[in-house]
C-alpha positions in Angstrom: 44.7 12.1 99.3 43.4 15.0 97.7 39.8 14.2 98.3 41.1 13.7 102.0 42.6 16.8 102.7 39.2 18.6 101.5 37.0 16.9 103.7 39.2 17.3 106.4 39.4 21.0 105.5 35.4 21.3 105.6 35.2 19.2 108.9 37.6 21.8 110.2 35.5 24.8 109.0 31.7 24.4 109.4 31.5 27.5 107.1 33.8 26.7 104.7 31.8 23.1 104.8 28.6 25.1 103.3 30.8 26.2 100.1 32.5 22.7 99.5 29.3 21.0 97.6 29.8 18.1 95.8 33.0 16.3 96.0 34.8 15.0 93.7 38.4 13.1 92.5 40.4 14.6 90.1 41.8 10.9 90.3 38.3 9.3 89.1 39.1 10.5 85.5 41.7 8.4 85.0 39.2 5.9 86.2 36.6 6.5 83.7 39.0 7.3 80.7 42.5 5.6 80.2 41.9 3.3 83.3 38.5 1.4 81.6 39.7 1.8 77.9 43.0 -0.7 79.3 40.7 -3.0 81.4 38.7 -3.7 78.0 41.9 -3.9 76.3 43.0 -7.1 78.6 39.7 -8.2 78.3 40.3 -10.8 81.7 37.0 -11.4 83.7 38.4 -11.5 87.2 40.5 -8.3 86.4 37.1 -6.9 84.8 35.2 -7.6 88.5 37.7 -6.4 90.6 37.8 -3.4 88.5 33.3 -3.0 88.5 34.1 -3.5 92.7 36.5 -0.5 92.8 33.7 1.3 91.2 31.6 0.3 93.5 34.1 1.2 96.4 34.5 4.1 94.8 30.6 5.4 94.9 30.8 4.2 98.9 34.0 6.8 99.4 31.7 9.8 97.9 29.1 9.2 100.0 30.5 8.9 103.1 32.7 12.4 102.1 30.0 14.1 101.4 27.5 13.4 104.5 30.8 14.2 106.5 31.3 17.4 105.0 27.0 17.7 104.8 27.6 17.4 109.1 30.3 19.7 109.2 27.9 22.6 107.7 25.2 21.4 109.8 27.5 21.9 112.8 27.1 18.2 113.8 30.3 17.8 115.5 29.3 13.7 116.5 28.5 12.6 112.8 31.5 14.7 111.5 33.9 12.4 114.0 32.0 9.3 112.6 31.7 10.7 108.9 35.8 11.0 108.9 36.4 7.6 110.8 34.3 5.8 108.2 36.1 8.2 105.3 39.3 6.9 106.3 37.9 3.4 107.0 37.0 3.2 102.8 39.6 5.0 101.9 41.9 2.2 103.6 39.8 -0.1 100.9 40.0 1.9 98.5 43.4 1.9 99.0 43.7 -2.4 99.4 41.5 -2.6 96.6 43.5 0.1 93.8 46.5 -2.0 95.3 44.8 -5.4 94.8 44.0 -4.5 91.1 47.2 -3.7 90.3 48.2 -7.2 91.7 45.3 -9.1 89.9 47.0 -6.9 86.4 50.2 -8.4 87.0 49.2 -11.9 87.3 46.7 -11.3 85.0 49.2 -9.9 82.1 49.5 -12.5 79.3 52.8 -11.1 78.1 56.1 -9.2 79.4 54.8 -6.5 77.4 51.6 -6.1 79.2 53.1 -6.6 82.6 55.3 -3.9 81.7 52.9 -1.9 80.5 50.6 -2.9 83.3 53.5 -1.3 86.2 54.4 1.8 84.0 50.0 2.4 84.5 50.6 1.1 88.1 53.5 3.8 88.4 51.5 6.2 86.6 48.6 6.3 88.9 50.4 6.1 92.3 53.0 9.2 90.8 49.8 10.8 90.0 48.7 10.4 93.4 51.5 11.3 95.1 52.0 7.9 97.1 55.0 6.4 98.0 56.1 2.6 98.0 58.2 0.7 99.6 58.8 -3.1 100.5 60.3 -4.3 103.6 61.8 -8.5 103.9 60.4 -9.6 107.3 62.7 -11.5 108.1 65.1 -9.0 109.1 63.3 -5.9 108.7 65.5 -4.5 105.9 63.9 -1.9 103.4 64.6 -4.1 100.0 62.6 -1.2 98.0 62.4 2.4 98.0 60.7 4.6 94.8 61.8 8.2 94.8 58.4 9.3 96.2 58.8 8.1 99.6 63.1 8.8 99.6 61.7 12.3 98.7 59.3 12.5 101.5 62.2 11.3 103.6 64.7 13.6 102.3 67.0 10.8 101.2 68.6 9.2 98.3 68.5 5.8 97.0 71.7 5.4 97.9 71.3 6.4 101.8 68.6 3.6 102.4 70.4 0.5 100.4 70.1 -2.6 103.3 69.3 -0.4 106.2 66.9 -1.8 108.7 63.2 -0.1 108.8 63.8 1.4 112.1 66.2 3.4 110.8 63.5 5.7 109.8 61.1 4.8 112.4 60.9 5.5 116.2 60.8 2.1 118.6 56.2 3.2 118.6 56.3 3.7 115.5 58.5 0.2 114.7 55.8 -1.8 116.3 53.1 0.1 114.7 54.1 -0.7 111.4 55.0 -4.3 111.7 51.8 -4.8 113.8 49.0 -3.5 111.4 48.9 -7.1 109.6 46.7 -9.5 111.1 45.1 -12.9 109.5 42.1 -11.3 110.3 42.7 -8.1 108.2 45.1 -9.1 105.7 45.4 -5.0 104.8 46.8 -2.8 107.0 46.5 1.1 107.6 48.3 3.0 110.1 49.3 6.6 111.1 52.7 6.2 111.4 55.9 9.3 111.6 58.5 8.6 109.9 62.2 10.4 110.6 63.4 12.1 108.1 67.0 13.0 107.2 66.8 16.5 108.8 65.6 15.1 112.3 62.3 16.3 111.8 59.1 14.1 112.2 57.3 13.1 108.5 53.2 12.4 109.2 52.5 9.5 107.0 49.4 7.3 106.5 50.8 3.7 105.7 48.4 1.3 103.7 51.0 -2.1 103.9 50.0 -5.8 103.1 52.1 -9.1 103.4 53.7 -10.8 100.3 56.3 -13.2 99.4 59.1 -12.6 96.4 61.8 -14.1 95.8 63.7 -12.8 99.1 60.6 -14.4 101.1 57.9 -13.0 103.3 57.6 -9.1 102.3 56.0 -6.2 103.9 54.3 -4.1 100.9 53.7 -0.4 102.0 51.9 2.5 100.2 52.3 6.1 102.3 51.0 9.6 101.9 52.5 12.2 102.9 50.3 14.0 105.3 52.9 16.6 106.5 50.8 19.6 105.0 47.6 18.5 106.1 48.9 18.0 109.8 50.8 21.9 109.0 47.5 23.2 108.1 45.5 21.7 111.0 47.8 22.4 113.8 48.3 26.1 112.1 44.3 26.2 112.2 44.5 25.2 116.0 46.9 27.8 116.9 45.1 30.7 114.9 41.9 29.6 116.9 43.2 29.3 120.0 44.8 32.4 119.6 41.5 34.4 118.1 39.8 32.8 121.3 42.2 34.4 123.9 42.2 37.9 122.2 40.8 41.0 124.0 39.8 42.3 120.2 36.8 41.7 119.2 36.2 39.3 116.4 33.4 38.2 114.0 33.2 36.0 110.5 31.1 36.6 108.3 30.4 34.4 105.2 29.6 35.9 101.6 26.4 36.6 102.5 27.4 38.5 105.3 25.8 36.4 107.9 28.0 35.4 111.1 29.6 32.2 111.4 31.7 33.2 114.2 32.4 35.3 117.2 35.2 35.1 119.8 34.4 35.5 123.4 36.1 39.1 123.5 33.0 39.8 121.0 30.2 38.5 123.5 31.9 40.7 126.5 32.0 44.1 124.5 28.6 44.0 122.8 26.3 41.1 125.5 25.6 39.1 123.0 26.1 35.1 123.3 27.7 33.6 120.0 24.3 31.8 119.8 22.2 34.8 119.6 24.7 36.2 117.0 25.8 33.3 114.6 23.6 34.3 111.6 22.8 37.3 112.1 23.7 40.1 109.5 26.1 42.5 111.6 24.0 45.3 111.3 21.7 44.4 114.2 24.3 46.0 116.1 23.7 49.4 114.6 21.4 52.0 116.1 19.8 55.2 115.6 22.6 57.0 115.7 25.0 55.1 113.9 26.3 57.4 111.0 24.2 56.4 107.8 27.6 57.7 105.9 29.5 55.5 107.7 27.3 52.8 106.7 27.3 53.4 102.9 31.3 53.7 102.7 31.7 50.5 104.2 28.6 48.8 101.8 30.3 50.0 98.9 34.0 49.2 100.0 33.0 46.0 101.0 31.3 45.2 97.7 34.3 46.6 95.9 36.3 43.6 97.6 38.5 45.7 99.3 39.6 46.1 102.6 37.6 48.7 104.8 38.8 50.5 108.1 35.8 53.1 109.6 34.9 54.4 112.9 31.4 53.3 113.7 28.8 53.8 116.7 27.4 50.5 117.9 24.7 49.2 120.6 25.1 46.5 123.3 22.7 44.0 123.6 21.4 46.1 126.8 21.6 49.2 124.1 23.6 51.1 125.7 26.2 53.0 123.2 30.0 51.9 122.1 32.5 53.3 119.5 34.4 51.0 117.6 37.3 51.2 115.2 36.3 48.5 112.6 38.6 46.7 110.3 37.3 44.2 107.6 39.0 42.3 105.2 37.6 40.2 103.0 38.6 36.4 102.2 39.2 35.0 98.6 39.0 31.2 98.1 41.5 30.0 95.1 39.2 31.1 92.2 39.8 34.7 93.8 35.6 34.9 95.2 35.3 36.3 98.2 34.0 33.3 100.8 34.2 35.2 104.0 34.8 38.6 105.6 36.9 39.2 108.9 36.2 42.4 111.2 38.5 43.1 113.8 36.4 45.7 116.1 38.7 47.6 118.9 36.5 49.2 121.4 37.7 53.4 121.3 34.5 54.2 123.5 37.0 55.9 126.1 39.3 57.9 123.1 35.7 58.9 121.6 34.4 60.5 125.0 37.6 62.3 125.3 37.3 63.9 122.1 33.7 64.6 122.9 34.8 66.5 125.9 37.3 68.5 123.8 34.7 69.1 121.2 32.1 70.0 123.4 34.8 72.7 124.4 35.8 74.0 120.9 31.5 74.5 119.6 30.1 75.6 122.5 30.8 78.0 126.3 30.7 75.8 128.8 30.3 79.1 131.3 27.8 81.0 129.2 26.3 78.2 127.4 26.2 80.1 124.4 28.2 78.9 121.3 31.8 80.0 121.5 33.5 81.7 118.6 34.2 79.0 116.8 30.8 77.6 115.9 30.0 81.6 116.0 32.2 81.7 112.5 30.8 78.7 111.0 27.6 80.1 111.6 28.6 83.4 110.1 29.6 82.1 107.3 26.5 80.5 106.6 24.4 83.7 107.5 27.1 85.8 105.0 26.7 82.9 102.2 23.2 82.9 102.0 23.1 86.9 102.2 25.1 86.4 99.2 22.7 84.6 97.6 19.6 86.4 98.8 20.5 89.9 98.6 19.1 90.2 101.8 19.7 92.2 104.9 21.7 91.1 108.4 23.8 93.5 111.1 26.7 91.8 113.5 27.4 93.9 116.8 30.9 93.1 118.4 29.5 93.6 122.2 31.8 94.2 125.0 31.1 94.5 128.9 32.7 97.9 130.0 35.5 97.8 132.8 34.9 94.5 133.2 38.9 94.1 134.3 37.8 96.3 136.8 34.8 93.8 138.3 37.5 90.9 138.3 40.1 92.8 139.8 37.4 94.4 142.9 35.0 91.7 143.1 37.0 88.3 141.7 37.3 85.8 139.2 33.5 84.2 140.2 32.0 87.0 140.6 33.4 88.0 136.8 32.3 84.8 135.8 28.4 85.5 137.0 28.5 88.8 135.4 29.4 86.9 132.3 26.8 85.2 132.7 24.0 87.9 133.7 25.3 90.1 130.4 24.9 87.0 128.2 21.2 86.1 129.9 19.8 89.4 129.0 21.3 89.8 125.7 19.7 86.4 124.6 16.1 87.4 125.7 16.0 90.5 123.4 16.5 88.2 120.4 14.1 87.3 117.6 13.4 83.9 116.0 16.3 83.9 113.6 18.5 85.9 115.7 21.4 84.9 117.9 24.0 85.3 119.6 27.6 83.5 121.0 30.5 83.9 123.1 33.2 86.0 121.1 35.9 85.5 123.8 37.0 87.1 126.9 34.4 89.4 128.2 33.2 90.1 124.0 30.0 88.8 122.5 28.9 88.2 118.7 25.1 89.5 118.0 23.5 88.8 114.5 20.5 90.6 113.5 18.3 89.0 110.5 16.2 91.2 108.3 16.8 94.4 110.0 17.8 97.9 107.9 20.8 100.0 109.8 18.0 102.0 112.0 16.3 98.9 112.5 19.5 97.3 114.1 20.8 100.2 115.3 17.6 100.2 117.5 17.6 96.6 118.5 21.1 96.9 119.6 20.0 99.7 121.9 17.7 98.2 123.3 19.5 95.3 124.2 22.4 98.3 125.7 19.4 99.6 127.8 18.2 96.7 128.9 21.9 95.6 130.6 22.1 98.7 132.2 18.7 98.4 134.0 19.6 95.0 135.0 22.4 95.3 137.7 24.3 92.2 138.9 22.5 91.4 142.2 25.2 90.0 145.0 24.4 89.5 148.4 26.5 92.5 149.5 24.6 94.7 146.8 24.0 95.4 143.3 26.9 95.8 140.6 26.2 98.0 137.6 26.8 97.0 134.2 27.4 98.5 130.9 28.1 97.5 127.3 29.6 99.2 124.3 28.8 97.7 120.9 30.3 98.0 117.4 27.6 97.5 114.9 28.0 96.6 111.0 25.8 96.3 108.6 25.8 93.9 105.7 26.4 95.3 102.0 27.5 94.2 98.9 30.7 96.0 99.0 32.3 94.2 102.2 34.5 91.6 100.1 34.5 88.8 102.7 33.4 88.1 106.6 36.8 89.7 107.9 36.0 92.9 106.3 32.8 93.1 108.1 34.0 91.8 111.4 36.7 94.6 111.1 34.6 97.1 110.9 32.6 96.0 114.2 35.6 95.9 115.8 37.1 99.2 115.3 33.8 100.7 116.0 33.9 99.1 119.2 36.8 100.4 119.8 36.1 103.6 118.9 32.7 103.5 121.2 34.8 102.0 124.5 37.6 105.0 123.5 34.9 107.8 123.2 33.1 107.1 126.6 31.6 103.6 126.4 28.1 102.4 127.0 27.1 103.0 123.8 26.0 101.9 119.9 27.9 102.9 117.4 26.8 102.1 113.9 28.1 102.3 110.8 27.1 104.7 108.1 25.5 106.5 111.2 26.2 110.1 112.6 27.4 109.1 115.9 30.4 106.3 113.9 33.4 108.8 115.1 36.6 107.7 114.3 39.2 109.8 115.7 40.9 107.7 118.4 40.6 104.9 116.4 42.7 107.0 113.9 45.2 108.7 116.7 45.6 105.2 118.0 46.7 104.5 114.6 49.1 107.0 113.8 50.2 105.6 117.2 51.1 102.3 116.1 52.2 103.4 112.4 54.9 106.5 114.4 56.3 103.0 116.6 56.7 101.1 113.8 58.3 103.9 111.4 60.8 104.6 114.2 61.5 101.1 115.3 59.9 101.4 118.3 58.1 98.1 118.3 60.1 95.7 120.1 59.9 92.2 121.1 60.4 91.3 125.3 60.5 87.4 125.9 59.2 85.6 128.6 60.9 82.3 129.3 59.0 78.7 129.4 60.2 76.3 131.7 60.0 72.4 132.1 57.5 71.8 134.9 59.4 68.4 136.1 62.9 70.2 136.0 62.3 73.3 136.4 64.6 74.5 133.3 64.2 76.9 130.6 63.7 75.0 128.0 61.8 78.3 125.2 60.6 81.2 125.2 58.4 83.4 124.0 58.7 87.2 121.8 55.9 89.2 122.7 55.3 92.9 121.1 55.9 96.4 123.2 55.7 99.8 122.1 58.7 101.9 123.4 57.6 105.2 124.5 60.4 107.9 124.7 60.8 107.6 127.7 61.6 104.3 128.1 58.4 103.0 129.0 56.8 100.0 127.5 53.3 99.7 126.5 51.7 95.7 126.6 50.3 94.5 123.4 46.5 94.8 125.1 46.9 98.2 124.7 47.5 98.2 120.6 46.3 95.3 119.4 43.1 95.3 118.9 43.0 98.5 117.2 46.3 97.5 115.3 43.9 94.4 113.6 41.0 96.9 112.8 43.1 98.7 111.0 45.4 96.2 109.5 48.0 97.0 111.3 49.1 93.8 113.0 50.8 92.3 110.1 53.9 94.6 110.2 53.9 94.2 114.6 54.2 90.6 113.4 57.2 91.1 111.1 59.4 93.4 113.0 59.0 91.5 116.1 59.8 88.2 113.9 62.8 90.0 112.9 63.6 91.4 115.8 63.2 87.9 117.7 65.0 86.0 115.3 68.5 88.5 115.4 67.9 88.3 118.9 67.9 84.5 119.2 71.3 84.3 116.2 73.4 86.5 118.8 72.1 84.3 121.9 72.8 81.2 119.9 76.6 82.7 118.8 77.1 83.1 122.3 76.3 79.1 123.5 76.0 78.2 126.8 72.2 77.6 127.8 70.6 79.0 124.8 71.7 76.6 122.5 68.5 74.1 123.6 65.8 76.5 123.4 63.0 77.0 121.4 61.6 80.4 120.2 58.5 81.1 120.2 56.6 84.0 117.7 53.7 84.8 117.5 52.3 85.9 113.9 48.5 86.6 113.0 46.4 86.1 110.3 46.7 89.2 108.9 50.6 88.4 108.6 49.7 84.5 107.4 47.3 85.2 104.9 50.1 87.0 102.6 52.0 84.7 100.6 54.5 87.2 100.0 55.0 88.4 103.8 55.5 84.6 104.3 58.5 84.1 102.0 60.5 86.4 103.0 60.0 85.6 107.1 61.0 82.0 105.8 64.3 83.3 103.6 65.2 84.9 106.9 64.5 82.1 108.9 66.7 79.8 106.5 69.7 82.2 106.9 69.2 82.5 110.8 69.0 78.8 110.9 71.7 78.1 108.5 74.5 80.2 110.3 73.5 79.0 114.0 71.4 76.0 113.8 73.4 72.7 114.6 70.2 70.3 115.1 70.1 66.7 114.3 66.6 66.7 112.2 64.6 68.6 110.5 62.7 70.3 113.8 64.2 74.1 113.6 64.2 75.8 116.9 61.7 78.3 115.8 57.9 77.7 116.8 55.1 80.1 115.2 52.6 80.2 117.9 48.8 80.9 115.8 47.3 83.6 118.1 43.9 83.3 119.6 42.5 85.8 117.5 43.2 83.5 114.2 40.9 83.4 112.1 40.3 82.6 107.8 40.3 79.3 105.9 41.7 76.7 107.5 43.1 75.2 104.1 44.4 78.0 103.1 46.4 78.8 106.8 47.6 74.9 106.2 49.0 76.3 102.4 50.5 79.1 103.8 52.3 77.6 106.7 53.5 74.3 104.9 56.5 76.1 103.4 57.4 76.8 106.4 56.7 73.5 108.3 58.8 71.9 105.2 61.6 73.9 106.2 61.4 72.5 110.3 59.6 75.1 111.7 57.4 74.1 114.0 54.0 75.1 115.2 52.1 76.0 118.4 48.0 76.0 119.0 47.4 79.2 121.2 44.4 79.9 124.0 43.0 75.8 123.4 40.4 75.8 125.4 38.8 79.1 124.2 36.3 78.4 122.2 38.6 78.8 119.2 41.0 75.9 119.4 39.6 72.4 117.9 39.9 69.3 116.9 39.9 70.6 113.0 43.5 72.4 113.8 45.1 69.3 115.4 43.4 67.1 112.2 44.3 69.5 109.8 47.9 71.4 110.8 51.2 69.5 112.1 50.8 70.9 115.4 53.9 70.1 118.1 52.9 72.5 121.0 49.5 73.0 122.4 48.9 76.2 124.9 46.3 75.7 127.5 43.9 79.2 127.9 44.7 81.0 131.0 41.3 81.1 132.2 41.9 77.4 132.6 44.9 77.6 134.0 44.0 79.9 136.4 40.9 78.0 137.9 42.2 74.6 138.0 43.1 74.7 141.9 39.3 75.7 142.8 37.4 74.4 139.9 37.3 70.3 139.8 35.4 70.9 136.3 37.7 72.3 134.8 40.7 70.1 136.3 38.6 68.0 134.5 38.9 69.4 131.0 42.7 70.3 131.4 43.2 66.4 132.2 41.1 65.3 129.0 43.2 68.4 126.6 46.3 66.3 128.3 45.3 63.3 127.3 44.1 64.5 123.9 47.6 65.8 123.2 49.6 62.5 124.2 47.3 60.7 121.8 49.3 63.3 119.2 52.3 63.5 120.5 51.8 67.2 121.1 53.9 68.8 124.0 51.6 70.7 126.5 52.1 74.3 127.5 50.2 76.1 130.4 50.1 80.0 130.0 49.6 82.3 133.3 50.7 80.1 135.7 50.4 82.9 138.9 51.6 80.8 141.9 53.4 77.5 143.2 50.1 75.6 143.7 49.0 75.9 140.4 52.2 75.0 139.0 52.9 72.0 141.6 49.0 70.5 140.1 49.7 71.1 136.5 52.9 69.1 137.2 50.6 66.7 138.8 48.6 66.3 135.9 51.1 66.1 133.5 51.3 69.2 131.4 54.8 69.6 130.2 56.1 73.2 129.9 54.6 75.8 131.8 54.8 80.1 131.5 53.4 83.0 133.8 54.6 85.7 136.2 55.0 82.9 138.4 58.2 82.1 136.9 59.4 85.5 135.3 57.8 88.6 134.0 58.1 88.9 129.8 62.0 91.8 129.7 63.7 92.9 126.8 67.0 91.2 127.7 66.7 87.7 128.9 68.6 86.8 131.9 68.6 83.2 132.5 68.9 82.8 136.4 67.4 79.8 137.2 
């Protein structure tokens, strides 16, 4: 029965058919060993020929097993069908014959010691076999015999069965098949009969039965296998198929040697090709040119390793056109533990990848300029500043910004802004040398590197990039519109300890050059570097912050579907004596030259956070809201400054906090301006994501928003760039990119948050799309008490 179920196994599997080989019986030992060694030992010639003919029999069963399982690998379905009919055909002899010599060894036995030894080899072999036996008196069709075998297939006890008919354990079919496999014809019977057993369930069993007479008369004697697991496995096999078939994954098999032996249909429809034109093929004909070559050798080596392998992988159709894939393989061990076969699950993400594209596309490079935005600006600044490192050798940035260009917008509008963007950006790039470059800094600011320049050098190169804007108006059809830059030039040196030192020098000189007159260079180390506003501005921000006049205003967020407050947001003003405020533009940026924007960050923080404890005291509508703060690198990037925001933030949330979770109702909101290692921002914020704080991604959509953040930082809130915001009723474009950032952030589970929503429209198609939380004047201006009147 054993040699059975393996051929039936192979005839199943056309691939598994190719590894079967040679088959053999474990039960054809006992033929050649104890088996022979008794035959001599009776030494009776007809016992000795019926024993040469099982031999003989015997030879016949191979054969006929093997060319079955020989047409299974072959994938000759028609001689497989005959291969099996004739396998059970001999094995029915087999089985007459093995039951025939036991018969001829019992009359054959010259003793009572030999027929009992003759029935204990007799019980032996058919306990070895796992075959059960019983007799049935034909007469009245009462089971006379029973061995524990069959009462065990049957879940019965000896007991249970003593004088009970045959149809007790037989349907009214199966009855009549049992009792009518004898003929005269064909003495020896075989039938595929199902037995009932105790439990109600049906029991597969192949009968071998021939007639007999004892001393109760005319006997039925019965052999049976139990074929319960074999029918388990087949009708499992069916299922698995039929379900593989009917999936809208795709599906392939490979065998050890990595050649296909299978493909489902969902397979054909994603890549074109026919399982006919892809059954033994190595799966890498699917790969292109562009399929990553790293991608490639992780899943060689994984796959050699034995171990399962999950990748991302760029594909071709048969028609080549391009498909991403996210590939599973696991490999298949036969019982010895080698690896027979390999099963790759491929779900088509060719939708998911062109959505992060888009984003991506958004995060590296302008999409209005065309120029690279800041973020692939500080990648390449970093690899300009490394190999200067290395080199010793010479390079300038220029932080370059367009003068009154609030002024253009405001007179002229938002497109005509955007063309001047445009025209600055144009001329810049064609006063650039090979090696030179330039990018998109953000807002109306620009990034120029010059390579291999001394300070005169690219103090001169800057100018005449300067000159060059200004003798280039904007041309509009109603007339021309000057233009003018200021630039903040630095020059590389040894003693600038990293890329932030040098970017803040830039900066302040820009600031310094827009504060002193504006369109002009100025350079540091040069006579014209004046830093007294830059200092006054200062002692401006350092006078606020001595006297505690750097205060947070908040500005409420609201659910776009409900219109509720559901956060808001603490936002930095200097208090002038007389009351007045002055907006964050105004201090800012010369606060970050000169380091100044870490302690802004941590009064405000402060500030926001007593503020928030007494509103939370209070109750009433407050209790839901999150709190938004914004902090900076400056303030991130010291450990120290870090801790104690945190202790505070423990005893704020400790004494008001009543939140199932861990989520805290504080959000730090990373700035547009952020800036540093990545990995070291994630070190620094992770105590305080531990704790429940919980973190926004600013200005997405910027340039320096991108996929790295959302891989690398647990981000829950992602703001969407006013600029965005604000052309998404006229610009289908860029409807466009604020419905793939949506989509983006559902795929995290990232709440979405417009910023300077203006008017009902563009609130009413932001709802449309499905951005979740939405801020702006539209709603309410940024006070220093809230009022919730909604």
């Amino acid at each position: 029965m054993a040699l059975i179920k393996r051929v039936s196994d192979a005839a199943l599997d056309g691939a598994a058919a190719k590894k079967t080989g040679l088959l053999s019986a474990d039960y054809w030992k006992w033929y050649e060993g104890e088996g022979s060694a008794r035959i001599k030992e009776l030494n009776h010639p007809e016992l000795t020929a019926e024993w040469a003919r099982l031999g003989k029999l015997h030879t016949q069963f191979l054969n006929a097993a093997n060319s079955c399982v020989k047409a299974a690998a072959d994938g000759d379905k028609i001689h497989v069908s005959q291969g099996l009919e004739r396998v059970f055909e001999l094995s029915s002899e087999l089985m007459g014959l093995l039951v025939s010599a036991s018969l001829s060894e019992l009359t054959a036995a010259v003793s009572d010691h030999e027929h009992k030894l003759a029935m204990r080899h007799e019980r032996d072999f058919m306990d070895a076999a796992q075959i059960g036996r019983f007799v049935v008196r034909l007469s009245d069709n009462v089971l006379l015999e029973a061995d524990n075998n069959f009462l065990n297939f049957l879940g019965y006890v000896c007991e249970q069965t003593e004088g009970s008919e045959i149809k007790k354990f037989l349907d009214a079919k199966s009855y009549q098949r049992l009792l009518g496999s004898i003929s005269e014809k064909e003495p020896n019977g075989r039938s595929n009969i199902h037995f009932k057993h105790a439990n109600g369930q049906k029991v597969p069993m192949l009968v071998i039965s021939y007639p007999d007479e004892n001393a109760e008369g005319k006997v039925l004697r019965c052999f049976a296998a139990n074929l319960s697991e074999i029918e388990g496995e087949i009708q499992q096999r069916r299922l698995l198929s039929a379900a593989v078939e009917v999936s809208d994954q795709a599906v392939l098999i490979c065998n050890d040697h990595q050649e296909v032996v299978y493909v489902n249909p969902a397979f054909s429809q994603l890549t074109g090709y026919s399982a006919e034109e892809a059954i033994g093929k190595n799966p890498r004909f699917l790969q292109g040119k562009d399929t990553s070559q790293a991608t490639r050798i992780v899943l060689r080596e994984t796959l050699a390793a034995g171990r399962k392998a999950h990748v991302e992988m760029l594909n071709y159709t048969k028609e080549g056109l391009r498909f991403w894939i996210d590939l599973s393989i696991v490999p298949v061990a036969n019982d010895s533990g080698d690896i027979t076969h390999f099963v790759a699950i491929q779900h088509d993400i060719t939708e998911r990848k062109a959505a992060e594209q888009a984003i991506a596309r958004i995060a590296l490079e302008d999409r209005l300029t065309g120029l690279p935005n800041r973020r692939a600006a500080e990648n390449r600044l970093e690899t300009d500043w490394n190999r200067a490192r290395r080199t010793d050798s010479e390079f300038a940035i220029a932080i370059v910004d367009i003068d009154r260009f609030k002024l253009v917008n405001d007179q002229h509008g938002h497109h005509v802004g955007d063309q001047a963007l445009k025209h600055v950006a144009d001329l810049m790039a064609t006063c650039l040398r090979g090696g030179d470059w330039i990018a998109r800094w953000g807002g109306e600011e620009f990034l120029l590197c010059f390579h291999g320049m001394d300070g005169r050098g690219a103090h001169n190169a800057a100018e005449r990039v300067r000159k060059l804007v200004k003798a280039n108006p904007l041309k509009m059809p109603l007339g021309e519109i000057p233009l003018t830059i200021s630039m903040g030039l630095s020059m590389y040196n040894q003693k600038h300890e990293n890329i932030d030192s040098l970017l803040a020098q830039a900066d302040a000189l820009l600031y310094e050059a827009k504060h002193s007159g504006r369109d002009k260079v100025l350079c540091s180390g040069s006579a014209n570097s004046n830093k007294n506003s830059v200092i006054w501005e200062g002692s401006q921000v350092q006078g606020a912050l001595h006297d505690g006049r750097v205060i947070p205003v908040f500005q409420p967020i609201v659910n776009l579907c409900t219109g509720k407050i559901v956060a808001d947001e603490a936002l930095a003003r200097i208090r002038n004596a007389d009351n007045s405020l002055v907006p964050a533009a105004s201090f800012i940026q010369a606060s970050e030259s000169l380091h100044l924007v870490a302690s802004i960050d941590k009064m405000v923080s402060v500030s926001a956070m007593n503020r928030c404890a007494r509103a939370m005291k209070v109750g009433g509508e407050g209790l839901g809201l999150a709190h938004f703060i914004n902090l900076s690198h400056q303030f991130l990037a010291n450990v120290e400054q870090v801790d104690t925001l945190l202790e505070h933030a423990k005893g704020f949330c400790g004494d008001n906090c009543d939140q199932k979770g861990n989520a805290k109702p504080l959000v730090i909101e990373i700035t547009e301006r952020q800036s540093g290692d990545i990995l070291t921002l994630k070190k620094n914020l992770k105590p305080l994501t531990d704790f429940g704080i919980r973190l926004a991604l600013d200005d997405f959509g910027s340039g320096n928003s991108s996929f790295l953040y959302l891989a690398e930082l647990p981000v829950d809130f992602l703001k969407i760039e006013g600029w965005m915001v604000g052309r998404i009723i006229q610009d289908k474009r860029v409807r466009q990119l604020v419905e793939s950032i949506v989509s983006t952030a559902r795929n995290f589970n990232v709440i979405t948050i417009a910023e300077c929503v203006e008017d009902a429209e563009t609130a009413r198609i932001l709802c449309e799309i499905g951005v979740d939380w939405a801020q702006g004047y539209y709603f309410a201006k940024p006070e220093i008490d809230d009022v919730w009147d909604n």
